[in-house]
MIBA-956673 format. One record per residue (C-alpha): residue in three letters; chain; y, z, x; residue number from 1. Coordinates in Angstrom, 1 decimal. Example, Ala and Ser with C-alpha at 12.3 -4.5 7.8 and 13.67 -1.06 7.14 Angstrom:
BEGIN
R  code  unit       y       z       x  pos
R   Ala     A    -4.5     7.8    12.3    1
R   Ser     A    -1.1     7.1    13.7    2
END
This chain:
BEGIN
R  code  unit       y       z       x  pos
R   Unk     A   -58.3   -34.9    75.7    1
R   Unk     A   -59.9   -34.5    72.0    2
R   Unk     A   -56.9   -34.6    69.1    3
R   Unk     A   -56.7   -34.3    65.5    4
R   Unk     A   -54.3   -35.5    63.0    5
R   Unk     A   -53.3   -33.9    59.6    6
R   Unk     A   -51.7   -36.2    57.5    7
R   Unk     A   -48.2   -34.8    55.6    8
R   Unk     A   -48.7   -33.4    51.8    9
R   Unk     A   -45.8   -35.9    50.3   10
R   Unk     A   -48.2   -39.2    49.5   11
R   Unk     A   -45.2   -40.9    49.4   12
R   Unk     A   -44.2   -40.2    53.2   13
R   Unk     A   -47.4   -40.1    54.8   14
R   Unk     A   -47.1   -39.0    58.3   15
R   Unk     A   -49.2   -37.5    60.8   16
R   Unk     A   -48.9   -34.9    63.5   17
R   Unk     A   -50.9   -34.1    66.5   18
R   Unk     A   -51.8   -31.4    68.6   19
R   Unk     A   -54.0   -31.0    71.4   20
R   Unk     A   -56.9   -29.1    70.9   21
R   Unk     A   -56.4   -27.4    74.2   22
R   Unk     A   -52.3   -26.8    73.6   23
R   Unk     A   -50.8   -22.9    74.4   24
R   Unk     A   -50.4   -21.2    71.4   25
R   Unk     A   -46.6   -21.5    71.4   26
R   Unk     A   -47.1   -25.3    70.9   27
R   Unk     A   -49.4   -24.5    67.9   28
R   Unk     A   -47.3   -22.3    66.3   29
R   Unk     A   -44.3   -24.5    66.6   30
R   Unk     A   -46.8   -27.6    65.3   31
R   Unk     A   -47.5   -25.1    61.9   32
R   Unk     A   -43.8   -24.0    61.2   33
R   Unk     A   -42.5   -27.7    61.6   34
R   Unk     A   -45.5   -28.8    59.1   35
R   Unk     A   -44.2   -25.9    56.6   36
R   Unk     A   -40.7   -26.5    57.3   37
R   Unk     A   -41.2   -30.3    56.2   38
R   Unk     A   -43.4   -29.1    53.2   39
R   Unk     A   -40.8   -27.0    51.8   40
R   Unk     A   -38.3   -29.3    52.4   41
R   Unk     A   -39.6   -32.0    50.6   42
R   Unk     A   -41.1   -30.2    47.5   43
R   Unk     A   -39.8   -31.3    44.1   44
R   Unk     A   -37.7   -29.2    42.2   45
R   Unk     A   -39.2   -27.1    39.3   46
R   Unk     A   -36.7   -28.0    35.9   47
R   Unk     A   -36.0   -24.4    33.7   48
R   Unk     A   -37.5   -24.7    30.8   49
R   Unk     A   -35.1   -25.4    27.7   50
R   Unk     A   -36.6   -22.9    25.5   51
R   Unk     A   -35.5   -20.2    28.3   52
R   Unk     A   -31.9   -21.8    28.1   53
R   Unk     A   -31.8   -21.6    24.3   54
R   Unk     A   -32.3   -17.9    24.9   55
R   Unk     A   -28.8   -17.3    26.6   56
R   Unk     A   -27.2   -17.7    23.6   57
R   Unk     A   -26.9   -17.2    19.1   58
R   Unk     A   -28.4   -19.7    17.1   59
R   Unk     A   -26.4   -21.2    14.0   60
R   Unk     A   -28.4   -19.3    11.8   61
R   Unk     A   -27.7   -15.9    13.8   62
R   Unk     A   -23.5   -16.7    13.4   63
R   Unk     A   -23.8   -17.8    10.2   64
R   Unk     A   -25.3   -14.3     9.0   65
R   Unk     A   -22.6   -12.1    11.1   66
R   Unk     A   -19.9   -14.3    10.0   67
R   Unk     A   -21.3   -13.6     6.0   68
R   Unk     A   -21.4    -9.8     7.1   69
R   Unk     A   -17.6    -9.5     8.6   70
R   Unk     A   -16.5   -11.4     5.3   71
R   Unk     A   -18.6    -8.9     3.1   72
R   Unk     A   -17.3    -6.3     5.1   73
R   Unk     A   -13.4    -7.5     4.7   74
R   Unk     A   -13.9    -7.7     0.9   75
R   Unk     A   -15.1    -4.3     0.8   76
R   Unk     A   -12.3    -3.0     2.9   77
R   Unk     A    -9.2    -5.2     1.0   78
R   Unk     A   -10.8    -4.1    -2.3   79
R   Unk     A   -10.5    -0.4    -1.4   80
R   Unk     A    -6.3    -0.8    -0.4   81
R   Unk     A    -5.2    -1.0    -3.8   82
R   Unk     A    -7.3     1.9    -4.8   83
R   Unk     A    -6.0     4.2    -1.4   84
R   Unk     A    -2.1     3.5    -2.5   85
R   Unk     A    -2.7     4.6    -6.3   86
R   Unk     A    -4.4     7.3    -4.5   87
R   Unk     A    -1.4     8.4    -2.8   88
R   Unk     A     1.1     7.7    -5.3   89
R   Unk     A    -0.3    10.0    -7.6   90
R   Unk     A    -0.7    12.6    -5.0   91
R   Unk     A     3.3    12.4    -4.5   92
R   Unk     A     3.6    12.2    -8.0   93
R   Unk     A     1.5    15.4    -8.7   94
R   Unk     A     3.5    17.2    -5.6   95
R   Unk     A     6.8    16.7    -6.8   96
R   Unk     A     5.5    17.5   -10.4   97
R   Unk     A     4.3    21.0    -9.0   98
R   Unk     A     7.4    21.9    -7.3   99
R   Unk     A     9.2    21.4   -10.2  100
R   Unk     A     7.3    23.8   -12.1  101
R   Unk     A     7.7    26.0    -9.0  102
R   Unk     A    11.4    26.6    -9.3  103
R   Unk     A    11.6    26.4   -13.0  104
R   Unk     A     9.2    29.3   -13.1  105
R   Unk     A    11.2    31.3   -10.3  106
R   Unk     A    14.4    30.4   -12.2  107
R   Unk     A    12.8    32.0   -15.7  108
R   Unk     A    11.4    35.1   -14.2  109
R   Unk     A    14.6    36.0   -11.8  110
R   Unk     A    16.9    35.6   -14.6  111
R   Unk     A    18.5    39.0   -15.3  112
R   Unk     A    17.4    41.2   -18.2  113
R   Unk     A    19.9    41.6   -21.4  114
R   Unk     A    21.5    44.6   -22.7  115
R   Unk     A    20.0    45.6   -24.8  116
R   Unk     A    16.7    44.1   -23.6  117
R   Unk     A    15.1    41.7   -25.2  118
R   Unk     A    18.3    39.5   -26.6  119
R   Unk     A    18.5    35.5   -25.5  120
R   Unk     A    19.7    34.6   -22.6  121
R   Unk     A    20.1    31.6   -20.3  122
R   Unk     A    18.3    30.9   -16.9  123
R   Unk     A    20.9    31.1   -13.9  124
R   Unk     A    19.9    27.6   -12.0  125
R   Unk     A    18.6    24.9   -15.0  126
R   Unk     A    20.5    26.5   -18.2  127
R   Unk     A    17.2    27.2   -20.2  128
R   Unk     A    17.4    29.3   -23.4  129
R   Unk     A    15.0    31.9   -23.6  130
R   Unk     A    14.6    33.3   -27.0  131
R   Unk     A    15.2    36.7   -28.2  132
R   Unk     A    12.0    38.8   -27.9  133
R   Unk     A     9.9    38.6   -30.1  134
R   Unk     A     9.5    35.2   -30.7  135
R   Unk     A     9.1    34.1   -34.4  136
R   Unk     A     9.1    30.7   -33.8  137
R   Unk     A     8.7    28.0   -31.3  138
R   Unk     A    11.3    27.0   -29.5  139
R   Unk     A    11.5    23.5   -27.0  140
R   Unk     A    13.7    22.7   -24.4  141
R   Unk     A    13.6    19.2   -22.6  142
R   Unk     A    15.1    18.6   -18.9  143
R   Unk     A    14.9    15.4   -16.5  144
R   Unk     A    14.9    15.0   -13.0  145
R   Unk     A    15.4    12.2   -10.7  146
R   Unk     A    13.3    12.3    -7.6  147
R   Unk     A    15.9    13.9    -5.4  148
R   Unk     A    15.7    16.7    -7.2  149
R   Unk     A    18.5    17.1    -9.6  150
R   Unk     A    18.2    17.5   -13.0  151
R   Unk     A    20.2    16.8   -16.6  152
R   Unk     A    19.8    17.2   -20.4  153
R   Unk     A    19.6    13.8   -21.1  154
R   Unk     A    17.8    10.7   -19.9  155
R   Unk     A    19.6     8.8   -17.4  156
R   Unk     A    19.0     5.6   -15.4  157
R   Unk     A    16.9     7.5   -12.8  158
R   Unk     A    15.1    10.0   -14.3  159
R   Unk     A    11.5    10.2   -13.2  160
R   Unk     A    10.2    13.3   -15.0  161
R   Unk     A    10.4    15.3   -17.7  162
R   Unk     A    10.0    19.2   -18.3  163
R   Unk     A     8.9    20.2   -21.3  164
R   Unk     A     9.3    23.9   -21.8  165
R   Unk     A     7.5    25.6   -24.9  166
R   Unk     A     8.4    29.2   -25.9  167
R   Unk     A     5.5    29.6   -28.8  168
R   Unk     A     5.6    33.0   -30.9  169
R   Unk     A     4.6    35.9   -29.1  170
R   Unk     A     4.3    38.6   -32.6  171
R   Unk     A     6.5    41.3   -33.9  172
R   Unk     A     6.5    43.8   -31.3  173
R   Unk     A     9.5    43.3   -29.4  174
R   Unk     A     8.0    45.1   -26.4  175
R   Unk     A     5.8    42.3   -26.1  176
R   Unk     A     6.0    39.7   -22.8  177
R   Unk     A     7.9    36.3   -23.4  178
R   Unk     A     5.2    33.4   -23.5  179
R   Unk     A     6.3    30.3   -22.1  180
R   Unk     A     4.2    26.9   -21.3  181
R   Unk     A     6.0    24.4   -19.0  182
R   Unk     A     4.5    20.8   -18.8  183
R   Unk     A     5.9    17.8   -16.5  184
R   Unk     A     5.1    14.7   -17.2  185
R   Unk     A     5.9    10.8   -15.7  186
R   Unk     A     7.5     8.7   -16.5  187
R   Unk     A    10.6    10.0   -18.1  188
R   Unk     A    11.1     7.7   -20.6  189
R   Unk     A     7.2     8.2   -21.4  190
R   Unk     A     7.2    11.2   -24.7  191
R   Unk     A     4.9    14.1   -23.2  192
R   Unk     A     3.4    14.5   -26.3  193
R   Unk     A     1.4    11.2   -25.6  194
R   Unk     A    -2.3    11.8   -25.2  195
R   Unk     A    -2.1     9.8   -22.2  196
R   Unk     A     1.0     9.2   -20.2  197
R   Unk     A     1.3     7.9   -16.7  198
R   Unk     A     0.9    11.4   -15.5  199
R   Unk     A     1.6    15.1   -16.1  200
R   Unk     A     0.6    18.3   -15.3  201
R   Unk     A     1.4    21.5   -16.8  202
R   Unk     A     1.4    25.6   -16.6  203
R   Unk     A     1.3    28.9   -18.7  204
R   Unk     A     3.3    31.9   -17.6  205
R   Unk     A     4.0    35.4   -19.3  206
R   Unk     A     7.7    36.7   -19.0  207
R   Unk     A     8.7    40.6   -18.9  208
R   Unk     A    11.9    40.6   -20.7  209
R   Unk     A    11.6    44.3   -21.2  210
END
């Protein structure tokens, strides 16, 4: 009986395995898998590169540059704060300026008419003197409020703005409308005449006190 042997692939386990030449084909089969089997078995293993275990992750240089970004970022964002609550103080400022103009102009224009027309009078709600029609000369009155509201004819502790109201000349015809300019400014204690207080805004209105 004629027989070959195939020596193992490992040189460092050399075996041998034989099969007759003249086996069934089950016995060959079962001779090939077994030689595979062993082969596979015995195979080194292949080590990952390191380069391909570098890639998983950031370098230094990658978190250094999103670190210096997020603080850029941060600075941009704490510098803006100071500039957003200015923003809105002024914008509360400004409101309660305007609605303070808003009644005093109500107040002006719903005061009753004289008899005979055209004589000086007082607003019902914040006392102001409106001249006698016409006007010959300028006339000032100054109020303050506090930020609840209320108002006084002098400066006190908490005062926060100041109405200025202007009656300039308005002619010599009598039938002419009553002229009136109404300015708010803050702080209080600030003059409004300042070029450049902490805030004011004013208005113009015409009165009919005809």
């Amino acid at each position: 009986m004629s027989s070959y042997e195939r020596p193992f692939f490992a040189p460092s386990r050399v075996e041998s395995l034989a099969v007759a030449a003249d086996a069934p084909l089950a016995a060959r089969r079962a001779f090939l898998t077994g030689c595979l089997w062993q082969a596979m078995s015995s195979a080194p293993a292949v080590p990952i590169p390191l380069q391909r275990l570098r890639r998983s992750g950031f370098s230094l240089v990658e978190v250094t540059l999103a670190l210096g970004v997020a603080a850029f970022c941060l600075v941009v964002v704490f510098g803006l704060i100071p500039v957003g609550m200015k923003s809105n103080q002024a914008a509360v400022e400004q409101t309660a300026a305007s609605g303070i103009l808003s009644a005093v102009i109500a107040d002006l224009r719903a005061t009753p008419a004289t008899l005979p027309q055209g004589q000086q009078t007082a607003s019902q709600q914040f006392a102001i003197t409106i001249p006698a029609n016409p006007v010959a000369a300028t006339q000032t009155a100054t109020l303050y409020f506090n930020e609840s509201g209320e108002y006084s004819q002098t400066l006190g502790a908490d005062s926060r703005y100041r109405l200025t109201v202007t009656f300039p000349p308005n002619g010599t015809n009598a039938k002419t409308a009553t002229f009136v300019n109404l300015k708010v400014s803050w702080p209080a204690a600030a003059d409004a005449s300042q070029p450049q207080p902490a805030g004011s805004t004013q208005i113009f209105a015409a009165l009919d006190r005809n």
